[in-house]
NUMAR-143600 format. One record per atom (N, C-alpha, C): residue in one letter; atom name; x negated, y, z negated. Coordinates in nm, 3 decimals. Example, Ala and Ser with C-alpha at 12.3 -4.5 7.8 and 13.67 -1.06 7.14 Angstrom:
REM residues 2
<rec><type>a</type><atom>N</atom><px>-1.319</px><py>-0.569</py><pz>-0.780</pz></rec>
<rec><type>a</type><atom>CA</atom><px>-1.230</px><py>-0.450</py><pz>-0.780</pz></rec>
<rec><type>a</type><atom>C</atom><px>-1.320</px><py>-0.330</py><pz>-0.780</pz></rec>
<rec><type>s</type><atom>N</atom><px>-1.285</px><py>-0.225</py><pz>-0.708</pz></rec>
<rec><type>s</type><atom>CA</atom><px>-1.367</px><py>-0.106</py><pz>-0.714</pz></rec>
<rec><type>s</type><atom>C</atom><px>-1.290</px><py>0.003</py><pz>-0.787</pz></rec>
REM end
This chain:
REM residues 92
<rec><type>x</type><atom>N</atom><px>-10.024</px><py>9.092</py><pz>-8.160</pz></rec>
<rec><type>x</type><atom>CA</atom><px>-9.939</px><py>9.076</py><pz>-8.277</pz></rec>
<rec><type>x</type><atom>C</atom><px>-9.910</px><py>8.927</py><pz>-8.293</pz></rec>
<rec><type>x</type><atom>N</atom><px>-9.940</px><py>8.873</py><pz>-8.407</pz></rec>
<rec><type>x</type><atom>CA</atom><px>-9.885</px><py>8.723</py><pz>-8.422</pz></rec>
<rec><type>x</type><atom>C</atom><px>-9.743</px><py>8.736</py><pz>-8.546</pz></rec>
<rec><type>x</type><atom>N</atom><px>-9.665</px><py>8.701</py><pz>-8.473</pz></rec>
<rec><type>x</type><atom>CA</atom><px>-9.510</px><py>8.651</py><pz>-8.574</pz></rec>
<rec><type>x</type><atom>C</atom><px>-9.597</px><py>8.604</py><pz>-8.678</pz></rec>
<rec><type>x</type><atom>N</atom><px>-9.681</px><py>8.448</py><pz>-8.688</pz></rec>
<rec><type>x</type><atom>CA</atom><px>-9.688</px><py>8.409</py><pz>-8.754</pz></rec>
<rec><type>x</type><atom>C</atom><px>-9.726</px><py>8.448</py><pz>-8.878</pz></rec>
<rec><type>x</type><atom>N</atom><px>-9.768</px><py>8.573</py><pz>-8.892</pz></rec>
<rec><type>x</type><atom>CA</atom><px>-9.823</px><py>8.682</py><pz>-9.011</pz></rec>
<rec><type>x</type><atom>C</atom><px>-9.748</px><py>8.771</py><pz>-9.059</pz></rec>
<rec><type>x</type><atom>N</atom><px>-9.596</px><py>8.775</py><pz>-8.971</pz></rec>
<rec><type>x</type><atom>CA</atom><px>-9.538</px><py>8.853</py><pz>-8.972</pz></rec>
<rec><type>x</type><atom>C</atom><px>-9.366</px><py>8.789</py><pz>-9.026</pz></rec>
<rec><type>x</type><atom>N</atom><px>-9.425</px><py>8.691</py><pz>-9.159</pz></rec>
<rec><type>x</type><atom>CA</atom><px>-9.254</px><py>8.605</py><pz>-9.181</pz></rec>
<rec><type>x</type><atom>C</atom><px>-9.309</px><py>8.602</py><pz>-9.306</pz></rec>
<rec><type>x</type><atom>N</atom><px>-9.185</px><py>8.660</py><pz>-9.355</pz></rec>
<rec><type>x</type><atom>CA</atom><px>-9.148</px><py>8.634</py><pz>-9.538</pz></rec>
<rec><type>x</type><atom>C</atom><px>-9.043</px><py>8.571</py><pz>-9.538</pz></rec>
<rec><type>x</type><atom>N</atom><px>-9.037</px><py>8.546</py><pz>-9.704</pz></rec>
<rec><type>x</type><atom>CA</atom><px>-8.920</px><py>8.473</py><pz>-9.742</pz></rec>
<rec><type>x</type><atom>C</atom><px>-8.805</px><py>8.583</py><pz>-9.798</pz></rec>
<rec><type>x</type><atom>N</atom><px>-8.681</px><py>8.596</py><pz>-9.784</pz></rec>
<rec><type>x</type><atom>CA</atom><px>-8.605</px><py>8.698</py><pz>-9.839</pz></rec>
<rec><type>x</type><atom>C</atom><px>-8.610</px><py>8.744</py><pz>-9.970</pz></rec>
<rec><type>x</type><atom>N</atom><px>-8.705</px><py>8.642</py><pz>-10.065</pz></rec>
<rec><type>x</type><atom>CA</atom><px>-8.726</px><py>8.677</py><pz>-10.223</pz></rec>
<rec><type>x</type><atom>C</atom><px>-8.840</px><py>8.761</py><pz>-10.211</pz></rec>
<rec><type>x</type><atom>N</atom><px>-8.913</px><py>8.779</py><pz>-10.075</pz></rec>
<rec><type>x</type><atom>CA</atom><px>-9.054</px><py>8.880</py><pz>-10.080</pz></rec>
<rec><type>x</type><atom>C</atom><px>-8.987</px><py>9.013</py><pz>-10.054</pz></rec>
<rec><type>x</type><atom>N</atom><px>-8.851</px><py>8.983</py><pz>-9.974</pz></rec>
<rec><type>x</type><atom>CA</atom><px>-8.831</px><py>9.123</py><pz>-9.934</pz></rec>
<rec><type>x</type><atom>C</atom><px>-8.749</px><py>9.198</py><pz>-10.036</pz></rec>
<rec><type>x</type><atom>N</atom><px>-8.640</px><py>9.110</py><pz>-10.154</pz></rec>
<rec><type>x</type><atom>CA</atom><px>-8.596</px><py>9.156</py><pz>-10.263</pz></rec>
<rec><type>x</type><atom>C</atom><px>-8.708</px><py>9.244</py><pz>-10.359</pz></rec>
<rec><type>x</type><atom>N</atom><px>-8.808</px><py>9.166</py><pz>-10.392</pz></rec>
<rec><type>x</type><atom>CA</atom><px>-8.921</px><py>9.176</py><pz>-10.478</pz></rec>
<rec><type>x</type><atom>C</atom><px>-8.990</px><py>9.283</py><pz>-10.410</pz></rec>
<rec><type>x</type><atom>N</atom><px>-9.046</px><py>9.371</py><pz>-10.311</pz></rec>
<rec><type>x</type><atom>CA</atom><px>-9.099</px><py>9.394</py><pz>-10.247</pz></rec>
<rec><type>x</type><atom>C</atom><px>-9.074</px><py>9.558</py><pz>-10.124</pz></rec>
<rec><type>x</type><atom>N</atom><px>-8.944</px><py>9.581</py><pz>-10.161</pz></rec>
<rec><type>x</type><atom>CA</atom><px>-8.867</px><py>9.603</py><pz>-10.036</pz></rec>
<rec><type>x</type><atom>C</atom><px>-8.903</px><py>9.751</py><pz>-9.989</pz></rec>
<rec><type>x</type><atom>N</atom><px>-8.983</px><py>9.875</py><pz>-10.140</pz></rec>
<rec><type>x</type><atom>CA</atom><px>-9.041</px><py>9.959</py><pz>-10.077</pz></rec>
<rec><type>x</type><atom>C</atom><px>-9.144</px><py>9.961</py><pz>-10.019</pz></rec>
<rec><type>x</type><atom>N</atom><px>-9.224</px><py>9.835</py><pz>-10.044</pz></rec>
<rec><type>x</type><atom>CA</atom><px>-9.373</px><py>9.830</py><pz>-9.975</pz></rec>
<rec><type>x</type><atom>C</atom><px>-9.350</px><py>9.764</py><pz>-9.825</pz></rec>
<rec><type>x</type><atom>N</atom><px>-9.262</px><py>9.676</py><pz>-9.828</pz></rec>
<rec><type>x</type><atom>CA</atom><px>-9.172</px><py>9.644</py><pz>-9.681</pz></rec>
<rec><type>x</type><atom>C</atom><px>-9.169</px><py>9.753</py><pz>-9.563</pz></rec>
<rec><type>x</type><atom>N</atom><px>-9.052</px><py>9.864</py><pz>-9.615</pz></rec>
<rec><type>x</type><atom>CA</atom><px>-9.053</px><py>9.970</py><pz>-9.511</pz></rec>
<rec><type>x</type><atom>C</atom><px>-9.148</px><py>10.019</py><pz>-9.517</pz></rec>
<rec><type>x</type><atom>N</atom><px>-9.256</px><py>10.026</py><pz>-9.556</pz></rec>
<rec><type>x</type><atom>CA</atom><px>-9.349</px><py>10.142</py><pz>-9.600</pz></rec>
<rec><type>x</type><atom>C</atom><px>-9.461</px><py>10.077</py><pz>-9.465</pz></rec>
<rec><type>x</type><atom>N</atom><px>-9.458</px><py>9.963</py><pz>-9.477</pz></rec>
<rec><type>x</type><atom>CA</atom><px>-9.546</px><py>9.881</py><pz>-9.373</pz></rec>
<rec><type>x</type><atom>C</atom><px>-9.501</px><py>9.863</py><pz>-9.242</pz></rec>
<rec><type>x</type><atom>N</atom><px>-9.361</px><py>9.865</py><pz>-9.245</pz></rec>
<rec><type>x</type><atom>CA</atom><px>-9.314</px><py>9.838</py><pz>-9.094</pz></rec>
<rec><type>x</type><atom>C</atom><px>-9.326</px><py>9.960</py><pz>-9.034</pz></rec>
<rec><type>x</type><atom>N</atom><px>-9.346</px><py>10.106</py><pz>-9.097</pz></rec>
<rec><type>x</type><atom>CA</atom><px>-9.319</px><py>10.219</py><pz>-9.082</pz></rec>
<rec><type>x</type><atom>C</atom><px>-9.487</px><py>10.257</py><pz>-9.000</pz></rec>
<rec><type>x</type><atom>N</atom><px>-9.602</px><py>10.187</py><pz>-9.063</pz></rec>
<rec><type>x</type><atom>CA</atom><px>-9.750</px><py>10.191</py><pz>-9.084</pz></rec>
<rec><type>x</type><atom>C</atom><px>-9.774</px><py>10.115</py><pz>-8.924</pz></rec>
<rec><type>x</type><atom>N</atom><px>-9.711</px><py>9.963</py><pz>-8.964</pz></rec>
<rec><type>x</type><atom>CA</atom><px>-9.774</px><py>9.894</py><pz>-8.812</pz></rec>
<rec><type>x</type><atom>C</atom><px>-9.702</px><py>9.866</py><pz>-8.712</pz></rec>
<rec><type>x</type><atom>N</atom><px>-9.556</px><py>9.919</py><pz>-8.760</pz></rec>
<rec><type>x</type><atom>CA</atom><px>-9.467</px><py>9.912</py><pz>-8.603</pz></rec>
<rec><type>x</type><atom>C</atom><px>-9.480</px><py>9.785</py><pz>-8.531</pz></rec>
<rec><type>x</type><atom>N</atom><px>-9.457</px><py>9.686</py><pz>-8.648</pz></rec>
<rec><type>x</type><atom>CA</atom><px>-9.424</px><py>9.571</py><pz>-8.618</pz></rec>
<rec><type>x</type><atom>C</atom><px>-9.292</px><py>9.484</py><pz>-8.657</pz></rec>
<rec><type>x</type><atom>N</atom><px>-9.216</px><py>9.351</py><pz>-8.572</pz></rec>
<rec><type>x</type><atom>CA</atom><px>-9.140</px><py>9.349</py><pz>-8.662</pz></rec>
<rec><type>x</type><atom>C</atom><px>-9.166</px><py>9.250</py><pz>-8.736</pz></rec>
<rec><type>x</type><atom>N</atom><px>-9.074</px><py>9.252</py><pz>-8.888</pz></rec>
<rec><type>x</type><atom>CA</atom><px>-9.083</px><py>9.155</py><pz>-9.007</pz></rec>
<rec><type>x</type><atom>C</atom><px>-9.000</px><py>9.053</py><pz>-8.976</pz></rec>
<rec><type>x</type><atom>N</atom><px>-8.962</px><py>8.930</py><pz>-8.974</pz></rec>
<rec><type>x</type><atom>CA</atom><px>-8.897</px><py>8.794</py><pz>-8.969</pz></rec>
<rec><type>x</type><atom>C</atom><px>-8.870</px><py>8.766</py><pz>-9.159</pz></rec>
<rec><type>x</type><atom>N</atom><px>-8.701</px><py>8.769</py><pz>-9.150</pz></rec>
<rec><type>x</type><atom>CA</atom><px>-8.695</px><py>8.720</py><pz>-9.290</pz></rec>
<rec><type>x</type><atom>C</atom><px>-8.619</px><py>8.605</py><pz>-9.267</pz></rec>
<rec><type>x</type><atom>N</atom><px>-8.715</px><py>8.512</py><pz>-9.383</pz></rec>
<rec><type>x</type><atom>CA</atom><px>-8.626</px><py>8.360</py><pz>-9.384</pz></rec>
<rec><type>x</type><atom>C</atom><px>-8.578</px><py>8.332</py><pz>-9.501</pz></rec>
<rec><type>x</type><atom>N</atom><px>-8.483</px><py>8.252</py><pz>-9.495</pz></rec>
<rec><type>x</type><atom>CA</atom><px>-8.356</px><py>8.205</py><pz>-9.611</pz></rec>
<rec><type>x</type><atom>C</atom><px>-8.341</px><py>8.042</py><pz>-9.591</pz></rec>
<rec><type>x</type><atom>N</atom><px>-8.378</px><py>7.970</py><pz>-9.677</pz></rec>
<rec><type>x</type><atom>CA</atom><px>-8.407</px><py>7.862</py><pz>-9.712</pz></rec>
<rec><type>x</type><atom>C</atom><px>-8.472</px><py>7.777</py><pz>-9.601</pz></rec>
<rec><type>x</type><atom>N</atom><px>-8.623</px><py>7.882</py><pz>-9.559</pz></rec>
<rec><type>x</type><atom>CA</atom><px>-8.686</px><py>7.826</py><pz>-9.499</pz></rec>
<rec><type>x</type><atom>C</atom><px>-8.671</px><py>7.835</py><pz>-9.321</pz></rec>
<rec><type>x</type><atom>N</atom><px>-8.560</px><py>7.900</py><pz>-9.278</pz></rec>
<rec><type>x</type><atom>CA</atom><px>-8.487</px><py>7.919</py><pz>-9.170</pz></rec>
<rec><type>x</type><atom>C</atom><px>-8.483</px><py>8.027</py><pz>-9.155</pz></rec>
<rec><type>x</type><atom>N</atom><px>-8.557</px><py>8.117</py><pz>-9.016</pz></rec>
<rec><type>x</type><atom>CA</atom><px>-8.537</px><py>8.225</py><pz>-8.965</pz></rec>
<rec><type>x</type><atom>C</atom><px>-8.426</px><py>8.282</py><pz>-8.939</pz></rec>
<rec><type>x</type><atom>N</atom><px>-8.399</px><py>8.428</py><pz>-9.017</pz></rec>
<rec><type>x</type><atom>CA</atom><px>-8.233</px><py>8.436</py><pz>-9.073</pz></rec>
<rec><type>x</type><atom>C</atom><px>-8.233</px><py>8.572</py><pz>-8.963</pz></rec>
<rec><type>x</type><atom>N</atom><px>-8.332</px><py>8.724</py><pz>-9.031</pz></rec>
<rec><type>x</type><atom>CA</atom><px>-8.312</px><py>8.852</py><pz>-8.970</pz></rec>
<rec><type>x</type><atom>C</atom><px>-8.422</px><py>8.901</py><pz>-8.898</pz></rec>
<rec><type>x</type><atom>N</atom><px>-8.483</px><py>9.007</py><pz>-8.847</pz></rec>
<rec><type>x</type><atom>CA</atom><px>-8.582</px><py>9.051</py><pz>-8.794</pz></rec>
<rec><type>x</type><atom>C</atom><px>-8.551</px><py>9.207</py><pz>-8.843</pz></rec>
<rec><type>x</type><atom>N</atom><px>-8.655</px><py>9.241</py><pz>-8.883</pz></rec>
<rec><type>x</type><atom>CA</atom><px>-8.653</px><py>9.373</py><pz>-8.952</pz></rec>
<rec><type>x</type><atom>C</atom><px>-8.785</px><py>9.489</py><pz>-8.863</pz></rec>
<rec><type>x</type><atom>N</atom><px>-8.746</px><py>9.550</py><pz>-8.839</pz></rec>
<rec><type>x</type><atom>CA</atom><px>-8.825</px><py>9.689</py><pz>-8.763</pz></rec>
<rec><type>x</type><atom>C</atom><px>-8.760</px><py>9.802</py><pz>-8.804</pz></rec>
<rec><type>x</type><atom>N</atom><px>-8.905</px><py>9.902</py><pz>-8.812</pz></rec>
<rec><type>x</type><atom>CA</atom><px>-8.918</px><py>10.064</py><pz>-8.815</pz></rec>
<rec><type>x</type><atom>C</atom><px>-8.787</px><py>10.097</py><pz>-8.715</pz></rec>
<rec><type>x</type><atom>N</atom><px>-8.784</px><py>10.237</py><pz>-8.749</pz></rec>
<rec><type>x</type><atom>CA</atom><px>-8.644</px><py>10.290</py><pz>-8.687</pz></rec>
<rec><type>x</type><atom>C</atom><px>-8.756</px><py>10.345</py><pz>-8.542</pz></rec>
<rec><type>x</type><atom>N</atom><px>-8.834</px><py>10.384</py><pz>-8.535</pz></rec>
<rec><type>x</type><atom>CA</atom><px>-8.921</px><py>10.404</py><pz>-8.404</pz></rec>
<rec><type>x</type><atom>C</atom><px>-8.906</px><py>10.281</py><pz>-8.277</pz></rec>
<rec><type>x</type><atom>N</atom><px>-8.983</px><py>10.207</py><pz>-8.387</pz></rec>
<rec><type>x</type><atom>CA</atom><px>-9.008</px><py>10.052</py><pz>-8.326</pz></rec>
<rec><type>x</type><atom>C</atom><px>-8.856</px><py>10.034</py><pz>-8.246</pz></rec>
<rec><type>x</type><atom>N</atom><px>-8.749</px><py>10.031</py><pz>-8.347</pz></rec>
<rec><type>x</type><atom>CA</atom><px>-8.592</px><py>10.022</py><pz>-8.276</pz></rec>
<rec><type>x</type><atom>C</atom><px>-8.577</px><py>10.081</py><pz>-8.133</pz></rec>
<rec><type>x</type><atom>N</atom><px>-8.572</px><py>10.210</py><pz>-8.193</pz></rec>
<rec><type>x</type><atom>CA</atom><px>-8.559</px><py>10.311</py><pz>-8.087</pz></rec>
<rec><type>x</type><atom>C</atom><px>-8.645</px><py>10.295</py><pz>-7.927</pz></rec>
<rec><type>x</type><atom>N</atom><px>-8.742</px><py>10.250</py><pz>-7.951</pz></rec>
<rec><type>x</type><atom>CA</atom><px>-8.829</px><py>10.196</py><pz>-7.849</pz></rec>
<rec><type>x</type><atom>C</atom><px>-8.805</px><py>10.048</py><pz>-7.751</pz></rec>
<rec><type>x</type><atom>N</atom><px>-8.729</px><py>9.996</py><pz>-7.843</pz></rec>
<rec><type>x</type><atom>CA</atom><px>-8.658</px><py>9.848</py><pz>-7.779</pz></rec>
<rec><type>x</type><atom>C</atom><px>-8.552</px><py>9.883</py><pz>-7.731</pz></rec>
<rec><type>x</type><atom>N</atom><px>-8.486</px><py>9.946</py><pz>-7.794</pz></rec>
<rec><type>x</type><atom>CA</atom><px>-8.324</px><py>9.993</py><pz>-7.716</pz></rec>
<rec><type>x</type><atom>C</atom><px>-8.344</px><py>10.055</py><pz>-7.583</pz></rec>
<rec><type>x</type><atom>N</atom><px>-8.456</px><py>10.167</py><pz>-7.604</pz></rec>
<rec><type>x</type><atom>CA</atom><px>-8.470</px><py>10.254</py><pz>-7.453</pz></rec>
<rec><type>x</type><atom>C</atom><px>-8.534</px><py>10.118</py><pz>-7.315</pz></rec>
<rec><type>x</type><atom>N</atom><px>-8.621</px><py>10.052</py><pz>-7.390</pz></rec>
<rec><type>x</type><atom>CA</atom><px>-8.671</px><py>9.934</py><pz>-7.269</pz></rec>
<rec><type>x</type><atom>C</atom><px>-8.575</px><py>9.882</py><pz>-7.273</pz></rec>
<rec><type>x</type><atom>N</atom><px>-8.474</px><py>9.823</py><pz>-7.346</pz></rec>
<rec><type>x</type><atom>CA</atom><px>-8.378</px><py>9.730</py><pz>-7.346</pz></rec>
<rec><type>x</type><atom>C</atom><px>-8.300</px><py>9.825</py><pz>-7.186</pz></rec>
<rec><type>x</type><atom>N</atom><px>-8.265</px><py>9.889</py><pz>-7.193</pz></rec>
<rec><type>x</type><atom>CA</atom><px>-8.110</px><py>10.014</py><pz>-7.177</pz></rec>
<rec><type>x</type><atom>C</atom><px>-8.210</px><py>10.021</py><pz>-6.967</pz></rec>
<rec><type>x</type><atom>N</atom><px>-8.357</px><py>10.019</py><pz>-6.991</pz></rec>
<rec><type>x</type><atom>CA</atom><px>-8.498</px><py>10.077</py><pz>-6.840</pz></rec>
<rec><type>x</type><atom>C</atom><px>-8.443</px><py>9.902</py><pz>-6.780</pz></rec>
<rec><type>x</type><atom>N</atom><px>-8.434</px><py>9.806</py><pz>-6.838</pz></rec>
<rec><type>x</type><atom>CA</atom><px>-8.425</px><py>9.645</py><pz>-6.794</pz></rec>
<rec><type>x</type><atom>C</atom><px>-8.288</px><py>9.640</py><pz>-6.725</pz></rec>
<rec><type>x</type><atom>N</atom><px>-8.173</px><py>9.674</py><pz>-6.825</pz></rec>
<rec><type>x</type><atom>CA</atom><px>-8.077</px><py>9.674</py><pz>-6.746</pz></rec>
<rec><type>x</type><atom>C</atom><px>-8.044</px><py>9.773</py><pz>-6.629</pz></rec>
<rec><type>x</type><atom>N</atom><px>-8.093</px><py>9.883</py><pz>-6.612</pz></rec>
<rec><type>x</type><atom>CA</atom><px>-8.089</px><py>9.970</py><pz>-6.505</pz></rec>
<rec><type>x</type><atom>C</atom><px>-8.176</px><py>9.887</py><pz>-6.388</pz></rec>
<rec><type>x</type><atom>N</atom><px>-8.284</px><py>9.863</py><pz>-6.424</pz></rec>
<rec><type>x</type><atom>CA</atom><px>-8.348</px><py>9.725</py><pz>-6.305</pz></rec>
<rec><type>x</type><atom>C</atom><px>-8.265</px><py>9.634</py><pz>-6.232</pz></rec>
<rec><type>x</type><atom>N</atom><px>-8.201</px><py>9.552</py><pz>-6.373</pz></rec>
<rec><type>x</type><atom>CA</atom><px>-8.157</px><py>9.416</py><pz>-6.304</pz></rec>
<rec><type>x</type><atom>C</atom><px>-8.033</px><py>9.476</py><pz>-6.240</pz></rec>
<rec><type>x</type><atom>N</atom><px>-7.922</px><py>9.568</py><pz>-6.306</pz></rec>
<rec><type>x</type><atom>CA</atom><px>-7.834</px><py>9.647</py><pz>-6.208</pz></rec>
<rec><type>x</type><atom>C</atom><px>-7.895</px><py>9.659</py><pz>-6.051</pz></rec>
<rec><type>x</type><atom>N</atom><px>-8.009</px><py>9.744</py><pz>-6.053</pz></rec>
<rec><type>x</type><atom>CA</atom><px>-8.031</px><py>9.799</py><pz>-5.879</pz></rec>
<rec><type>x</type><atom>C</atom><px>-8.057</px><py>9.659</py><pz>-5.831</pz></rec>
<rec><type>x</type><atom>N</atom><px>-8.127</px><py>9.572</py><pz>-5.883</pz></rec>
<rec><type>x</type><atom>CA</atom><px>-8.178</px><py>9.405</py><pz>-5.833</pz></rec>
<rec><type>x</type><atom>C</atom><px>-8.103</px><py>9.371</py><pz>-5.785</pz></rec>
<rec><type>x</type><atom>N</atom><px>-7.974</px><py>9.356</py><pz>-5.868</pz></rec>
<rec><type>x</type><atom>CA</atom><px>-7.818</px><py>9.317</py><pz>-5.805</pz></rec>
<rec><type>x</type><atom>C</atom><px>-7.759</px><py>9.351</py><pz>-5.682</pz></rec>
<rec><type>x</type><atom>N</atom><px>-7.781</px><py>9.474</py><pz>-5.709</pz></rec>
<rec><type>x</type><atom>CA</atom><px>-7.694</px><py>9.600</py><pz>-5.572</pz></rec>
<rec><type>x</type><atom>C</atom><px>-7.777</px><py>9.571</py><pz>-5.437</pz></rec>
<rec><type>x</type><atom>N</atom><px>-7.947</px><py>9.519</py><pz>-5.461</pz></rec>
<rec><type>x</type><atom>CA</atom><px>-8.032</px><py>9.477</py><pz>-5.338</pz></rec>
<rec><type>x</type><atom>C</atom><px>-8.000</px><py>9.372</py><pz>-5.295</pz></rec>
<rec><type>x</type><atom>N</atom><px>-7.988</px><py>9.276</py><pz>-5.381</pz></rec>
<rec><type>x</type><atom>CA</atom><px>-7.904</px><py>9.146</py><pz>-5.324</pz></rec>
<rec><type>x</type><atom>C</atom><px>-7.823</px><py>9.152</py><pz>-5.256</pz></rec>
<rec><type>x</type><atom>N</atom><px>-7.713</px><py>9.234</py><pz>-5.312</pz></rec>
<rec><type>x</type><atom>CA</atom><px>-7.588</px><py>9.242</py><pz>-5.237</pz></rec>
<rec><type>x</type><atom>C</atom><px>-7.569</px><py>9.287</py><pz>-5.148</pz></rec>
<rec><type>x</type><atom>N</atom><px>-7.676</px><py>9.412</py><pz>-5.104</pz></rec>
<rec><type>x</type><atom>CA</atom><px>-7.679</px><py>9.459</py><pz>-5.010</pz></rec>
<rec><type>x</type><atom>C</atom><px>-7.617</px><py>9.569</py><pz>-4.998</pz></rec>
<rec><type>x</type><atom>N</atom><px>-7.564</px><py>9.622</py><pz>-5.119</pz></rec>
<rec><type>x</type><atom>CA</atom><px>-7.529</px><py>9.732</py><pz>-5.128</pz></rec>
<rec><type>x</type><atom>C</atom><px>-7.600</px><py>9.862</py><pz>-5.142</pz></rec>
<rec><type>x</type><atom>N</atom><px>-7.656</px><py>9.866</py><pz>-5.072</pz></rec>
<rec><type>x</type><atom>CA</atom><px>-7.774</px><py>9.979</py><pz>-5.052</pz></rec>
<rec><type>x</type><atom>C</atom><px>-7.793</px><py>10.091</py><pz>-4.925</pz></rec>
<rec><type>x</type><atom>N</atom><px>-7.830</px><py>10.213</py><pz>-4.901</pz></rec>
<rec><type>x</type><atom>CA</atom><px>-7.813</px><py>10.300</py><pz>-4.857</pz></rec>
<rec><type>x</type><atom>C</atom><px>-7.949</px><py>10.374</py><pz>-4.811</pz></rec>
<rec><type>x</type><atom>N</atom><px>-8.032</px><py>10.351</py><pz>-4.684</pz></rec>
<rec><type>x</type><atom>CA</atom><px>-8.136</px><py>10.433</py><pz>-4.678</pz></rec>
<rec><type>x</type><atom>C</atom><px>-8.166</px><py>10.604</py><pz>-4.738</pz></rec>
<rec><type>x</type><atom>N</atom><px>-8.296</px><py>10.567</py><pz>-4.802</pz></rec>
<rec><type>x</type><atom>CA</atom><px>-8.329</px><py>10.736</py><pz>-4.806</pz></rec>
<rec><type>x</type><atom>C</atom><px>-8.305</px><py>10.815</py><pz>-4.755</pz></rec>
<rec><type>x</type><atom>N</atom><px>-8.259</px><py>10.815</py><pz>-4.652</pz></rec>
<rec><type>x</type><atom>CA</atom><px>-8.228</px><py>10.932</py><pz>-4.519</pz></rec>
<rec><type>x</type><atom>C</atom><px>-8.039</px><py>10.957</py><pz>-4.522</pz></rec>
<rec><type>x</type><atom>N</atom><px>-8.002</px><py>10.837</py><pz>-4.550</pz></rec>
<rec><type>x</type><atom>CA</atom><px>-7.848</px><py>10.805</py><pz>-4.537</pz></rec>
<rec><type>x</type><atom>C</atom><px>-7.797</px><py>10.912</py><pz>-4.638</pz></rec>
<rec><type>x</type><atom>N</atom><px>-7.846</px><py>10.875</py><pz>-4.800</pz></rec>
<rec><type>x</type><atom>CA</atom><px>-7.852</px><py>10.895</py><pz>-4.949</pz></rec>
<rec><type>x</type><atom>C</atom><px>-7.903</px><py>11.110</py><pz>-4.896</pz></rec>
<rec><type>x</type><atom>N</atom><px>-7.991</px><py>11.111</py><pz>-4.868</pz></rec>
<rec><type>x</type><atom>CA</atom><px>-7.995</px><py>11.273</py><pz>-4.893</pz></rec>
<rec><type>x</type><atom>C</atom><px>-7.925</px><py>11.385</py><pz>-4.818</pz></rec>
<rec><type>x</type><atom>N</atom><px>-7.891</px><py>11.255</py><pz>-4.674</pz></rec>
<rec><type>x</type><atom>CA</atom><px>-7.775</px><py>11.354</py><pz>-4.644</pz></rec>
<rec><type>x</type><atom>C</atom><px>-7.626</px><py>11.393</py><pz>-4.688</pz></rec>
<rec><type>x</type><atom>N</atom><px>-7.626</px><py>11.286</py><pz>-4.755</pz></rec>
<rec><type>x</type><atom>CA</atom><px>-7.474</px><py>11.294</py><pz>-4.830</pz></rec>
<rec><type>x</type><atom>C</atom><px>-7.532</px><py>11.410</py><pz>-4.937</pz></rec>
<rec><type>x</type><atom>N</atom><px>-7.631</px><py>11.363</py><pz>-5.021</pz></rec>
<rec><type>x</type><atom>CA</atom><px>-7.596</px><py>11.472</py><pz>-5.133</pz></rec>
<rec><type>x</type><atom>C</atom><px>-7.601</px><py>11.622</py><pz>-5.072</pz></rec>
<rec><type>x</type><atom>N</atom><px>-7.720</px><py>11.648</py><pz>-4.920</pz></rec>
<rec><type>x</type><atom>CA</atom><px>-7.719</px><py>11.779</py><pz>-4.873</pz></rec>
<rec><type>x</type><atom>C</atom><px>-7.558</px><py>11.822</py><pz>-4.841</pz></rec>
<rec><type>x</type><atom>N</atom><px>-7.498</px><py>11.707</py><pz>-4.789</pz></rec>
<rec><type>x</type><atom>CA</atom><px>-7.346</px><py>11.756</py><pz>-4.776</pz></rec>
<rec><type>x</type><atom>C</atom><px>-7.258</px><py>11.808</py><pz>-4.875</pz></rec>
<rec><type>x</type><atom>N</atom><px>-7.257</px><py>11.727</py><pz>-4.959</pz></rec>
<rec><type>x</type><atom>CA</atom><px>-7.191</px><py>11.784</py><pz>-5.074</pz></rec>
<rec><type>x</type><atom>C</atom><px>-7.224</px><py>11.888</py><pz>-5.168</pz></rec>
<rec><type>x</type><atom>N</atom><px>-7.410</px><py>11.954</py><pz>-5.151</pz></rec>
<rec><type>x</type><atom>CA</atom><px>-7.422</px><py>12.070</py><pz>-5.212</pz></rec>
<rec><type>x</type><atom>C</atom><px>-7.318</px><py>12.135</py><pz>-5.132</pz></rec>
<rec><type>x</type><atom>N</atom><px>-7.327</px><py>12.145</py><pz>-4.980</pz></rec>
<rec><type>x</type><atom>CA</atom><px>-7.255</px><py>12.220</py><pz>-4.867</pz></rec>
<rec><type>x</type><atom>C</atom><px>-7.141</px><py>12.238</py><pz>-4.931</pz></rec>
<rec><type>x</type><atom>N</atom><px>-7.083</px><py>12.161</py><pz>-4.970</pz></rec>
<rec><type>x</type><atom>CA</atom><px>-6.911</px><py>12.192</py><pz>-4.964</pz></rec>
<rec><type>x</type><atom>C</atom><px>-6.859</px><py>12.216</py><pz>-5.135</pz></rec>
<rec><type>x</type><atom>N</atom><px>-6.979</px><py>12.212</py><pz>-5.213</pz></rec>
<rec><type>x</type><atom>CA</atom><px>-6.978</px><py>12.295</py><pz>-5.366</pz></rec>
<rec><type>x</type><atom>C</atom><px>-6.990</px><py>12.450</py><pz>-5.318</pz></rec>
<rec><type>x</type><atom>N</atom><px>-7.089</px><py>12.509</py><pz>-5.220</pz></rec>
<rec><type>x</type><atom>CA</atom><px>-7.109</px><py>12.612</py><pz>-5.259</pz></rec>
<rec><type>x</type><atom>C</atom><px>-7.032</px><py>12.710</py><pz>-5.206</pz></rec>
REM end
């Protein structure tokens, strides 16, 4: 994907704006709109969205556990399944 193919001016997207979604919808790319020449918004399909938010949402669950390894706050596999075997124990 090149940005560079992928920037209008906000008078393309006034002029333009059902063939706009109609395309972002087609190549699931995003659009860059500029306003006096200056990169203003970034425009994407509601898919495309939805797909950044969930990687967005997978990154921070990463850099969270990254953290907790650093810190050392961590718990062997063996440690971790006996607790939860315990606590089925004392649900049932």
């Amino acid at each position: 994907m090149k940005y560079s193919e992928q920037i209008k001016p906000i008078s393309y997207l006034k002029a333009n704006a059902a063939e706009v979604i109609r395309e972002l919808g087609e190549q699931q790319e995003p659009l860059i709109i500029t306003q006096n020449g200056e990169a203003k918004v970034v425009i994407q399909d509601i898919r495309s969205y939805d797909e950044t938010q969930e990687t967005m949402a997978l990154l921070k669950i990463l850099a969270l556990g990254n953290r907790q390894i650093e810190e050392g706050n961590v718990k062997s596999a063996k440690t971790a399944f006996k607790t939860i075997r315990g606590r089925r124990k004392n649900n049932s």
